[in-house]
N, C-alpha and C positions, 0 to 999 in steps of 0.2 A: 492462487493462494501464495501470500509472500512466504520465500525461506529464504534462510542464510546460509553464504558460505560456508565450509567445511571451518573456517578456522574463526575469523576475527574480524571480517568487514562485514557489513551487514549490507542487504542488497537491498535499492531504494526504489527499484522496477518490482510491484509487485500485480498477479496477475488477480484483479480484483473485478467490481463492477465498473460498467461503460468508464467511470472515472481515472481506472486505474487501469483498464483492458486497456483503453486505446493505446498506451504506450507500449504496452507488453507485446501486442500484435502489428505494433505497426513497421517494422521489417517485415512480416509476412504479406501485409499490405502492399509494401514496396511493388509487390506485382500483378498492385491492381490498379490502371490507369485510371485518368479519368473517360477516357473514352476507348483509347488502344490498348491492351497488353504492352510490359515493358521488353526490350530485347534481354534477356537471361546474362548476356556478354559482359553485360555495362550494368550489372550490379554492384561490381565496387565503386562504381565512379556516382553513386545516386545518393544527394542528400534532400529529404521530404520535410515540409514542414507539420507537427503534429498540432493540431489542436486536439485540447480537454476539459470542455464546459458544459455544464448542466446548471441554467439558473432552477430555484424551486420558490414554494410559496414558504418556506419554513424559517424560522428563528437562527439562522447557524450561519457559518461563514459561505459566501458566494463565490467561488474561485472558479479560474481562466487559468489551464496549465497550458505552457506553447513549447515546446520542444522542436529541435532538430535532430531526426533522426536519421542516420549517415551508418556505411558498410565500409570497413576498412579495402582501403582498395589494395593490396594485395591478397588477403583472405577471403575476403567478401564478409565478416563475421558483423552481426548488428555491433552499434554502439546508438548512443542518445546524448545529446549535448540541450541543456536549458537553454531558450533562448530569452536574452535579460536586456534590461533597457528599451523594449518595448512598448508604444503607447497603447493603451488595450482601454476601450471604450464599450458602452453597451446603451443604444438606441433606443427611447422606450417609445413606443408610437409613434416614431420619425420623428421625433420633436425634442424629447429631451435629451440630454447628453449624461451620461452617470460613467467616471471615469475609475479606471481599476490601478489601484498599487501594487508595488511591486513588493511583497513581504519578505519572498527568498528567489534564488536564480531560477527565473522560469514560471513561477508562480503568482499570479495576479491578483488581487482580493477588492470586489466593490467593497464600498464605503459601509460600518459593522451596522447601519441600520435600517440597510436596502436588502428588499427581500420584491420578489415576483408577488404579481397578483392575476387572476384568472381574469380570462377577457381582451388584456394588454396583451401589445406585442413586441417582442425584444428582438434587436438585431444586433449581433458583436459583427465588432469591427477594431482591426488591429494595423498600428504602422511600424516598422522595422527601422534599427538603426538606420538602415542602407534607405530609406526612406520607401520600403516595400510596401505596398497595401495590400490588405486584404478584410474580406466582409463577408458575413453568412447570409444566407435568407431570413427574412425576417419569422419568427416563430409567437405564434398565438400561445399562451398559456392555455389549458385546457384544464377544466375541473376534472379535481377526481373524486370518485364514491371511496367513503371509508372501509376498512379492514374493519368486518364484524367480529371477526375468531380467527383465533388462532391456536391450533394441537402442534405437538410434538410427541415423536414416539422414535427410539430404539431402534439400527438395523444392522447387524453385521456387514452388511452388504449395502449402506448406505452411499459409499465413496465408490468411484469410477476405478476400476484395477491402473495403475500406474500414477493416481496421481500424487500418493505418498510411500509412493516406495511401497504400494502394492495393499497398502493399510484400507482396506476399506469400512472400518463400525465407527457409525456416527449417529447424529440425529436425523429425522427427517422433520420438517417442519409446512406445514400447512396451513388453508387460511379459505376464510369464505367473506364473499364478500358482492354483495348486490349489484348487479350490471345495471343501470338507468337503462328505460325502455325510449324509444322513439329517435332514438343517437347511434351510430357506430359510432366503439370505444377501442382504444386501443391501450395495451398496459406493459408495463415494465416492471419487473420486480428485482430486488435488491436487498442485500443484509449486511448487516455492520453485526460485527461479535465482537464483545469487549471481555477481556479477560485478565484478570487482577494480577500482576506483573510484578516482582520483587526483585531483578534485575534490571538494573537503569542503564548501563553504559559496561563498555567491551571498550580495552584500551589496546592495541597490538604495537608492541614494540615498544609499550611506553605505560606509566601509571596515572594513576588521576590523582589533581590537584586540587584540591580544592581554592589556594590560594596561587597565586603567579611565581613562577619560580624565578628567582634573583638572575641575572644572566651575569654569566663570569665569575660568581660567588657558591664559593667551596667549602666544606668540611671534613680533614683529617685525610684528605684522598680518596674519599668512600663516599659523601655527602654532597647530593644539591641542596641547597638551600632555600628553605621557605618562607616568600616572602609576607606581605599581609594586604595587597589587592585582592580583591575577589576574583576569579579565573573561573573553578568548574568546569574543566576540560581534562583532556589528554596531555599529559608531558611527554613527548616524543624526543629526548634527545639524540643526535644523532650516532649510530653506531663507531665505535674506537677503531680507526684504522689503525689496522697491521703496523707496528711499530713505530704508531705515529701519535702521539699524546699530548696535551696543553700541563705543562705543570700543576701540579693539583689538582686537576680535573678527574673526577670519577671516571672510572672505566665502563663503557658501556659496551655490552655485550649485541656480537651478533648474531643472526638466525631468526627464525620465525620463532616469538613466542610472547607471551599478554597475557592480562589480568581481565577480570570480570567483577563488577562489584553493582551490592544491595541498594536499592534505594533508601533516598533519607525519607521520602514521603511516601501517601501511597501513589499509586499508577497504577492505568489499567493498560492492556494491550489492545490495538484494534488491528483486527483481522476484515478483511473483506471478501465477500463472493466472488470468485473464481470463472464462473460464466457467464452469459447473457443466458436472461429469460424476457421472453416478450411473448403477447398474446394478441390475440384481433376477437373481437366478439361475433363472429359471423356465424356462430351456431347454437351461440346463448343470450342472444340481444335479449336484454328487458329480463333474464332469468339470475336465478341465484348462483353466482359462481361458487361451487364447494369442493373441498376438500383439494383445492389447488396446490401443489406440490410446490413450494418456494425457496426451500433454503434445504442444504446437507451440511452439517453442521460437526465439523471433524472432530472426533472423541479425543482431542487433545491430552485433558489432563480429568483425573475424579473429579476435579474442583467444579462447582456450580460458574454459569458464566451469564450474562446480559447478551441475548440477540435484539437488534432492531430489525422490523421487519416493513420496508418501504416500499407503498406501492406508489408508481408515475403514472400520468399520463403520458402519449405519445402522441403526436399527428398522424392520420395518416401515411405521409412520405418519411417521419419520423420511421414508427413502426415499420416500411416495408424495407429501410435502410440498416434498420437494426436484426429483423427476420432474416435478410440476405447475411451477414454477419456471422450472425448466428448458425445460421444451414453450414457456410463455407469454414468453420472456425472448431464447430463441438459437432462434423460428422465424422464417420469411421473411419475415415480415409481409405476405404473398398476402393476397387478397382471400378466398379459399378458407379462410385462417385462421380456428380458434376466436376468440372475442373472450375478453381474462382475464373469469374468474370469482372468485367470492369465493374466500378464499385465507387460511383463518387457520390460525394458528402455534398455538407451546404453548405461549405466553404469555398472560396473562389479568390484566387488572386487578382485583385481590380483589372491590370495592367495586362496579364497572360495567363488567359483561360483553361490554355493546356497544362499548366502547374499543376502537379501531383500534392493536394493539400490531404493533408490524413485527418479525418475527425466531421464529428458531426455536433453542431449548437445546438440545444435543447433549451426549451424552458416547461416544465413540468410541477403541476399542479404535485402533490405530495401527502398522502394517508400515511402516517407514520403509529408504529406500534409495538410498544418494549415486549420480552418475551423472556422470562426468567427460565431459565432450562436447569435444574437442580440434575441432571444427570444419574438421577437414583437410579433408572431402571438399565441402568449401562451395565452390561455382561462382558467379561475378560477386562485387559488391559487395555487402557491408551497410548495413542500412540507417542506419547511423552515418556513411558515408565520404561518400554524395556530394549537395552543396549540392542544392537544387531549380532555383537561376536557375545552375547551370552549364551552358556549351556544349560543352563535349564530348562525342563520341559515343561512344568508344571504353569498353567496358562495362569494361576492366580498369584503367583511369585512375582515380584516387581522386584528390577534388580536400579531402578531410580528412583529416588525416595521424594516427596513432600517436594517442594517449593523450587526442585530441578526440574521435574516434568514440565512444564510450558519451556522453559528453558531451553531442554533436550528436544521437544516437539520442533522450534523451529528454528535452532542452529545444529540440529544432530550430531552435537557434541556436550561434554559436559561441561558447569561452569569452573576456572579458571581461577582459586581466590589469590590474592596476593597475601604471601605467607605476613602473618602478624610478630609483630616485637615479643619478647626479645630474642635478638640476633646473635646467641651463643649456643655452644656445644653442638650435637646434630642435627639441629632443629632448621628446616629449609629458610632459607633467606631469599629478596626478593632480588630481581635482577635489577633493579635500580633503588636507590637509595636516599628518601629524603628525610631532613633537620629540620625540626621544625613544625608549625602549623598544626592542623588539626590530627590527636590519634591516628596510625595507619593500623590495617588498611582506614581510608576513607569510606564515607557513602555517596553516591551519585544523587543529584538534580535529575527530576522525572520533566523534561524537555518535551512541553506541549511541541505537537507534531501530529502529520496526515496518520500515523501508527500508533501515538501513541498520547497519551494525557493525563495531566496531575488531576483531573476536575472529576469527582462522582459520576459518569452518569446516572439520568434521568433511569430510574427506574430498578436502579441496583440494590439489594436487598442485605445484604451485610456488609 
């Protein structure tokens, strides 16, 4: 589940489905070879290539994430670096060639009107600056049966103790849905929560522009100056050293501190599942799958919210890759526990087969199915409304009001405004100071992104 820092960076590793897992766990991976266990010694010295691709049959963007994920070598602590410049290709039937761009660092996108079809088989294949190859197995598309239904209901006790700070009432969400007879099936399940967002952007150390701010251009000693390009970002100027100043240049203060500001449009948030679910049909071939358990759906905020509820198909080797995964990743970590074992994917470095590549290439047929969750039947508070150092006892007192709860749910802290004009008598001032341009505070640009988007979705009801 993504969260953010205690203060003002937002974190961009969030622990989602396979798309978003792979990256979160692949330090923990680090210590599953492809064939050997690694030596424990020479984890700071280990950089792993990560792949993160699932083609589907659906209408939507098709992305290849490639990351290197590397342990500082005196701490051992993970880090993750994009890997950009890339050629990143995808095979369809050993014949065609369909070539992926590069949108942002690390991120690939086939061309917006290639989509998977069932029956085909896709193989990526990727070449490195350094001129590194590497190629997955090639992957069949496999049909999948539709989502008949889907319920949701109410649980105190829907969340796993520790994964919000011990907050466990949420939703629970379910789904039935007809195994085809005469076939082993295997499935994967996944969810997307979208949740209507009035916070657009977190500025630290700096405010937001809407226009370009003039460089070297001053007002009264107090003022930067606003120019009239378009910007839409952070003005970060840098902090006033100690007795050290540019003639007329505003003083900028130092320390840790930022503004938070509204969006000018709407935005929703998107949230993703947190674990892998995967199923094999070996004891309901050809029978009704019901009341299958899919999504825990965190009582964020009272506000109603949009779940998507996606079922995959899997291969075979798919499913016992993702099962293993799964068993080593979401058990108790008892003493009773297996220890990981080797764990390789179907990916392969052309040139040297003992490379530790992290990730596995899918292509996955795709039941897709919005799921309006109006949160009426939700008892106590969410875990948006109420501070940690509050004293009240009373479970229906909410000490976070209205349109801060998602907010507070996933920076657990409160927003930040940048105090408003005018800048006399007692009245707070901001710590930086702009002439100029649009009204302050400003509003933020809702920045299509993997978290977030200016577009309705499908299925949203107010």
């Amino acid at each position: 589940m993504r969260r953010l820092l205690p203060f003002y960076y937002r974190t961009t590793t969030c622990v989602g489905s396979w798309r978003g897992l792979v990256v979160g766990l692949s330090m923990g991976l680090l210590m599953l070879g492809c064939v050997d266990r690694l030596d424990l010694s020479a984890v700071g010295k280990l950089t792993v290539v990560v792949v993160d691709g699932a083609l589907t049959n659906l209408a939507e963007p098709q992305q290849i994430r490639l990351n290197r994920s590397l342990s500082d070598p005196v701490t051992g602590l993970p880090g993750s670096l994009p890997i950009t410049g890339a050629l990143v290709e995808v095979v369809l039937d050993s014949v065609a060639v369909i070539t992926a761009h590069e949108t942002e660092d690390g991120q690939y996108q086939l061309p917006s009107d290639f989509r998977g079809q069932t029956g085909h088989a896709y193989q990526l294949r990727f070449t490195l600056r350094d001129g590194t190859r590497y190629q997955s197995t090639p992957q069949v598309m496999l049909a999948v049966p539709p989502i008949q239904a889907v319920r949701g209901r109410f649980s105190p006790t829907a969340l796993a103790k520790g994964l919000l700070d011990n907050y466990t009432a949420g939703h629970e969400l379910f789904i039935d849905t007809q195994d085809p007879p005469a076939t082993r099936n295997f499935y994967r399940w996944d969810w997307k929560e979208y949740e209507k967002q009035v916070w657009c952007r977190s500025c630290q150390q700096g405010v937001y522009a809407v226009n370009a701010i003039l460089p070297g251009v001053y007002k009264d000693n107090l003022y930067f100056v606003s120019g009239d390009a378009l910007y839409e970002d952070c003005f970060i100027p840098p902090p006033t050293l100690e007795n050290v100043s540019e003639f007329g240049k505003p003083l900028v203060p130092r320390g840790v501190w930022g503004y938070d500001y509204y969006c000018r449009s709407q935005c929703w948030e998107i949230l993703t599942n947190y674990s892998l679910d995967v199923f094999a049909d070996q004891f309901t071939n050809g029978g009704l799958i019901t009341n299958r358990k899919v999504a825990q759906i965190p009582f964020y905020t009272r506000e109603p919210c949009l779940i998507e509820i996606r079922q995959s198909s899997l291969s075979p080797e798919g499913y016992q890759y993702f099962k293993q995964l799964q068993d080593q990743t979401q058990n108790t970590g008892g003493v009773a526990d297996t220890p990981p074992t080797a764990l390789p994917g179907n990916i392969r470095n052309v040139a040297n087969e003992r490379e530790i590549v992290v990730g596995y290439f899918t292509a996955s047929a795709v039941s897709s199915v919005p799921y309006w969750l109006d949160r009426k039947d939700a008892q106590g508070l969410p875990y948006g409304s109420t501070l940690p150092f509050t004293t009240t006892t009373d479970p229906f007192v909410p000490t976070v009001q209205g349109d801060e709860e998602l907010f507070y749910a996933l920076n657990r802290r409160l927003p930040n405004r940048e105090p408003p004009p005018p800048y006399t008598g007692p009245r707070p001032t901001p710590k930086v100071y702009i002439y100029g341009g649009p009204p302050r505070p400003p509003t933020a640009v809702c920045v299509l992104s993997n978290s977030r988007t200016p577009f309705k979705p499908a299925g949203w009801q107010n």
